[in-house]
C-alpha positions in Angstrom: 149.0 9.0 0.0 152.3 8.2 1.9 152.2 5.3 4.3 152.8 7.6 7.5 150.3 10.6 6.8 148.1 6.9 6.5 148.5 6.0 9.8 148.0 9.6 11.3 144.8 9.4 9.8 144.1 6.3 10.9 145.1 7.2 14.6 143.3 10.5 14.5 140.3 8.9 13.9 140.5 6.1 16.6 141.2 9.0 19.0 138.3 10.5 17.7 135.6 7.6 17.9 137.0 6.6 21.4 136.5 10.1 22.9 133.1 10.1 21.2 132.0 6.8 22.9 133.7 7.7 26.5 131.1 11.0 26.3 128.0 9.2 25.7 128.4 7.5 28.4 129.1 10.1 30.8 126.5 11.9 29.8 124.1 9.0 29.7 125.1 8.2 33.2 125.0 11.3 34.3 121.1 11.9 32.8 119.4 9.2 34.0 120.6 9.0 38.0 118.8 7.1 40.6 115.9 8.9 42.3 115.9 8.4 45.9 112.2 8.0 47.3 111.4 11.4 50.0 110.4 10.5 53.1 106.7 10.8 53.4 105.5 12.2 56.7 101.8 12.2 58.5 99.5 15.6 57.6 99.5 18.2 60.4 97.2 20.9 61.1 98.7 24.8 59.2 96.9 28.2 58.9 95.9 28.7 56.0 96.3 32.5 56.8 97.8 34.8 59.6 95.7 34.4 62.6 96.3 37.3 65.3 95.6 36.1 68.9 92.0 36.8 69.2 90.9 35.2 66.2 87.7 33.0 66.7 89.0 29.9 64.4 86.0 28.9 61.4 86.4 26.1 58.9 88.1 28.0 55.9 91.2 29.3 59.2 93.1 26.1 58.9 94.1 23.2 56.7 95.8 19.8 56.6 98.7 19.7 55.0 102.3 16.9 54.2 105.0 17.5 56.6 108.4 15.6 56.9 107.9 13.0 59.7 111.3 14.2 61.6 109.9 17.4 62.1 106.7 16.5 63.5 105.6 17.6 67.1 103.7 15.9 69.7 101.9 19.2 69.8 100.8 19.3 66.4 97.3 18.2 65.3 97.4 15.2 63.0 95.2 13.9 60.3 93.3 10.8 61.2 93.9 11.5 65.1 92.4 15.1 65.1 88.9 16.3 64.2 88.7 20.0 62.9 85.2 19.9 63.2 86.1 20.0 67.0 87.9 23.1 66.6 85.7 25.3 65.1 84.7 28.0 67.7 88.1 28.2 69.6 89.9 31.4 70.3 93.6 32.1 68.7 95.9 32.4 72.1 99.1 33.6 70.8 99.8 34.6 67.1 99.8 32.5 63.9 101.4 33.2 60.8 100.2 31.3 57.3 101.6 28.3 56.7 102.7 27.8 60.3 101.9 24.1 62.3 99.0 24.9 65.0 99.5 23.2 68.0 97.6 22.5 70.9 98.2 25.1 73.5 97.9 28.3 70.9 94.2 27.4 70.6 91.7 27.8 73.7 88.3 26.4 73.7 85.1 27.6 74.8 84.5 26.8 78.4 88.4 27.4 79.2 89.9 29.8 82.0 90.1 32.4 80.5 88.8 32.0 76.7 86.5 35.6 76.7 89.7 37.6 77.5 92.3 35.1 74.6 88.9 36.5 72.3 89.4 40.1 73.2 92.0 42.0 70.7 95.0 43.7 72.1 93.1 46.9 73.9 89.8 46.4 73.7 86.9 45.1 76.6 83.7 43.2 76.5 80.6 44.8 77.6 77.2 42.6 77.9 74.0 44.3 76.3 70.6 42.9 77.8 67.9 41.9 74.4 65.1 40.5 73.7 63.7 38.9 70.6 62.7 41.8 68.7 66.1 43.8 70.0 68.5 40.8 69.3 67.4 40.1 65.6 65.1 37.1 66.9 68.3 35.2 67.5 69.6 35.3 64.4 73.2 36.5 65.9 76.1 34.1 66.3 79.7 34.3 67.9 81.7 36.1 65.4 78.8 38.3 63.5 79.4 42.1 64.1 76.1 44.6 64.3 75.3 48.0 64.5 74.0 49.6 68.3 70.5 51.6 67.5 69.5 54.0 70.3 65.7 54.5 70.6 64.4 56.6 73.0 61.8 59.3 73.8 62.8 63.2 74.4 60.3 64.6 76.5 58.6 68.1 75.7 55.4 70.5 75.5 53.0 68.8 74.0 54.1 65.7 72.2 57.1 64.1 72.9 59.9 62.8 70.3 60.4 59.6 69.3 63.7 59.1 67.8 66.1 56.3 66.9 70.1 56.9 66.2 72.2 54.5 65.3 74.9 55.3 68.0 77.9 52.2 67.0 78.7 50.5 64.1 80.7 47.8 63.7 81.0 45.6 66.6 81.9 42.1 67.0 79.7 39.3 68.9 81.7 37.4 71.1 78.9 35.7 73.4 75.4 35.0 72.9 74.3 34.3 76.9 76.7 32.3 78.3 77.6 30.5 74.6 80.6 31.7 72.6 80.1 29.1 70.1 77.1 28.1 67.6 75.0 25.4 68.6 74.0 22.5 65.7 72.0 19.6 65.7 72.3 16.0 64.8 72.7 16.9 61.4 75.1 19.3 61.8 73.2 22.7 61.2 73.1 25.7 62.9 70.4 26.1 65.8 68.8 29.6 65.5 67.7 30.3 69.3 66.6 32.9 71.8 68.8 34.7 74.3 68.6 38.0 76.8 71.8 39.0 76.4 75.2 39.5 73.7 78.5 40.5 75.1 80.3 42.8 72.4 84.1 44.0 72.0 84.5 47.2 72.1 87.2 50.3 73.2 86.9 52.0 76.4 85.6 54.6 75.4 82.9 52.9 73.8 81.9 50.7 76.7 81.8 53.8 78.3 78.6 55.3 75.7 77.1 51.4 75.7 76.7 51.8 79.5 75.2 55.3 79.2 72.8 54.5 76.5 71.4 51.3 78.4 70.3 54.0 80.8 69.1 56.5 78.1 66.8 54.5 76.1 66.2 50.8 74.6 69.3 49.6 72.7 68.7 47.4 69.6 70.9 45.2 67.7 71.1 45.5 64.0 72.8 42.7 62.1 75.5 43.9 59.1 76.5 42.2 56.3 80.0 40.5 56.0 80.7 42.7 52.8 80.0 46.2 54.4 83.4 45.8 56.4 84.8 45.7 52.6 83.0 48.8 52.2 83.9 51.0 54.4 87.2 50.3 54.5 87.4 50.9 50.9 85.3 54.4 51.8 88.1 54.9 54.8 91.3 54.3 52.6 89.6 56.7 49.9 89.0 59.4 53.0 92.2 59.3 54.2 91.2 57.7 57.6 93.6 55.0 56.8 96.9 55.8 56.2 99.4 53.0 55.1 103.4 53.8 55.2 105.2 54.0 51.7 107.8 51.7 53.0 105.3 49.1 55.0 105.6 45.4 53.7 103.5 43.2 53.0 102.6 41.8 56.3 102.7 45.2 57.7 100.1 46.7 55.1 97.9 43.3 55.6 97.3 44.0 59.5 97.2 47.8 58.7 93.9 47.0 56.9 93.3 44.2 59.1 92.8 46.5 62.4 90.6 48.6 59.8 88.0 46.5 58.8 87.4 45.5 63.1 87.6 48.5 64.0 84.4 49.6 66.0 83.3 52.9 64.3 81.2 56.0 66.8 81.4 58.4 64.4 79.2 59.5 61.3 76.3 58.7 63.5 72.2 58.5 61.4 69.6 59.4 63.3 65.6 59.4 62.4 62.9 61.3 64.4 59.0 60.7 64.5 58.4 62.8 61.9 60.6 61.3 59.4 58.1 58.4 59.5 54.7 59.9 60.3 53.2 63.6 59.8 51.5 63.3 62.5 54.9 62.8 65.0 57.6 65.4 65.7 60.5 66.2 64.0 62.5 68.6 65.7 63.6 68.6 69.4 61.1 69.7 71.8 61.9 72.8 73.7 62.2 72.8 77.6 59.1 73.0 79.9 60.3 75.4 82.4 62.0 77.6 79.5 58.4 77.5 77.9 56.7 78.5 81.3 59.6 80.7 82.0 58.9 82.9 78.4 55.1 82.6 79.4 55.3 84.4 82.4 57.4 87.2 81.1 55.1 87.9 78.0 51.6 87.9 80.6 53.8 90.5 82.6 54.1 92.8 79.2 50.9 92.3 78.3 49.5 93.5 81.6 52.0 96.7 81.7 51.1 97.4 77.9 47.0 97.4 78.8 47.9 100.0 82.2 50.0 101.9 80.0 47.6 102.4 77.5 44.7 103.1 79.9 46.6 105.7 81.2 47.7 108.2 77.7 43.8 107.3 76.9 42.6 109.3 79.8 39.7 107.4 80.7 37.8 108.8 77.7 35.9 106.5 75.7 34.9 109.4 72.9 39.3 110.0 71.2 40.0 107.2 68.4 43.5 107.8 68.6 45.6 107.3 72.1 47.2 110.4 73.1 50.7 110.9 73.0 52.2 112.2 76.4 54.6 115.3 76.5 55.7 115.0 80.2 58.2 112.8 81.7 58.7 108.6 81.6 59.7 106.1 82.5 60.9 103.1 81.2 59.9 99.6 83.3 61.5 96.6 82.2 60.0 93.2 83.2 61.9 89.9 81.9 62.5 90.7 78.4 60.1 93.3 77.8 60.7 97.5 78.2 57.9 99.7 78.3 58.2 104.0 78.5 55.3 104.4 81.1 54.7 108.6 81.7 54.4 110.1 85.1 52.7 113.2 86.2 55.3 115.7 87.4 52.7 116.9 90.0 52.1 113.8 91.8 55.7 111.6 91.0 55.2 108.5 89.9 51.4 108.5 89.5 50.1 106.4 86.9 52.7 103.4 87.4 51.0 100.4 88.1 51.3 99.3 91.5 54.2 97.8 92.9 56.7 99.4 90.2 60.0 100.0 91.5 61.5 103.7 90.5 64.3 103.7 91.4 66.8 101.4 89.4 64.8 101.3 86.9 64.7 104.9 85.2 67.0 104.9 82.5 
């Protein structure tokens, strides 16, 4: 090998192993950089889901959670300085979305001006039903629950009344037990199961309407439902077609579309049970009406008596014929109430044989 193609190799390579080396470290620079340390801010109070206004908060509503101390509020609840033990029971003002900071004036606490009406959804009214331990599920109703309305009442008739029960509204939310829109603990933190005389409900307008007509009809009862029934029938609405979702609805949009489902009250599809589904010796259908019973009585003594004077009369007074004579002459035809009889007359003497008092005239047909 030549002495210049030498030291072309030579240089090559030099080029070669410095461009090499000037890489690695670029790259190793590059790889490794100096993490700079995130600010750490305090934990403020989020919903954990959307909360409409309305919404009576409970433990699993809202959540603690890291947020960057230069966006922090002064009306934001913070961890350490807040309890959300004490929050519990408060009513939803204005609208929260998931994951949004709750602050202080979107929450209103029992006791506040004007906490029952924050508690009432968009539309509906509150309506206070009067109870008793036996008609209020011995106290075992809180703020929040939602129960069925029973109707029981007693349908008076001829001879034995009828006892019947209907269950006349489903689906109704407690908001007030008394003058309480909270549950009462102890000491120890546990729920205090007492008694009250009344529950104020939410319901539509035309629903506080029936509530105020059936507190005159009969005794109202309160039945307690289970939380997984408003699963239920929502699931039995959807599959009816009673709920109707738009193709093009998001997320959010389809969310509060079942939302308004499941607390919706419901006054349709009514049950109903009578005396004599529970005992043979009660009614089971509707007793008829007295003067309508004394009404038909009165027309069918009236028929009876024309039918005995019209049969006196074709018999002749003779004891001795076993069959009634049929008359040949002229009728003619009286009709009491209901009832027509063909009653003959004697062409010689008019209208003889009608029982007395028988009008003639309007009545020959």
């Amino acid at each position: 090998m030549d002495r210049k193609k030498l030291v072309l190799l030579i240089g090559a390579l030099i080029i070669a192993v410095g461009t090499a080396f000037a890489a690695r470290t670029m790259f190793a620079g590059s790889a490794a950089p100096e993490a700079e340390a995130a600010p750490v801010g305090p934990k403020v109070l989020v919903a954990q889901r959307a909360l409409p206004a309305g919404t009576i908060i409970t433990a699993d509503a809202m959540g603690f959670q890291q947020w960057p101390e230069e966006l922090v509020q002064d009306a934001y609840f913070i961890d350490g300085e807040s309890d959300i033990n004490e929050l519990i029971g408060t009513v939803v003002r204005h609208p929260i979305t998931a994951g949004e900071p709750v602050t202080q004036g979107s929450l209103v606490s029992p006791g506040d001006r004007g906490f029952l009406a924050a508690a009432l959804a968009p539309g509906m009214r509150a309506v206070t039903v009067p109870v008793s331990a036996r008609t209020g599920v011995a106290g075992f109703i809180f703020p929040g629950d939602r129960v069925d309305l029973v109707l029981t009442q007693t349908v008076k008739g001829e001879g034995r009344d009828l006892k019947a029960a209907e269950t006349v509204l489903r689906n109704l939310r407690v908001l007030a037990t008394d003058q309480s829109t909270e549950q009462i603990t102890d000491e120890e933190g546990k729920t205090v199961v007492r008694a009250f005389r009344t529950v104020t409900i939410e319901v539509t307008p035309k629903i506080a309407e029936k509530v105020a007509v059936a507190q005159t009809v009969g005794t109202l009862s309160m039945v307690l439902r289970s939380i997984a029934d408003n699963q239920a029938d929502l699931e039995r609405a959807i599959a009816s077609g009673e709920v109707k979702i738009p193709d093009n609805a998001t997320p959010e949009e389809e969310e509060r579309y079942l939302r308004d489902a499941v607390n919706r009250p419901i006054d349709k599809g009514t049950t109903f049970a009578t005396g004599g589904d529970v005992s043979r010796f009660q009614r089971k259908s509707i007793p008829e009406d007295p003067e309508t019973l004394r009404r038909q009585a009165r027309d069918q003594a009236r028929a009876d008596q024309l039918r005995r004077e019209a049969q006196r009369f074709n018999g002749g007074g003779s004891s001795n014929t076993s069959a009634t004579p049929v008359s040949t002459g002229p009728s003619v035809r009286v009709t009491r109430g209901k009832t027509t009889t063909a009653v003959p007359v004697n062409s010689a003497s008019g209208a003889q044989g009608l029982p007395q008092g028988t009008p003639t005239g309007p009545l020959i047909r």
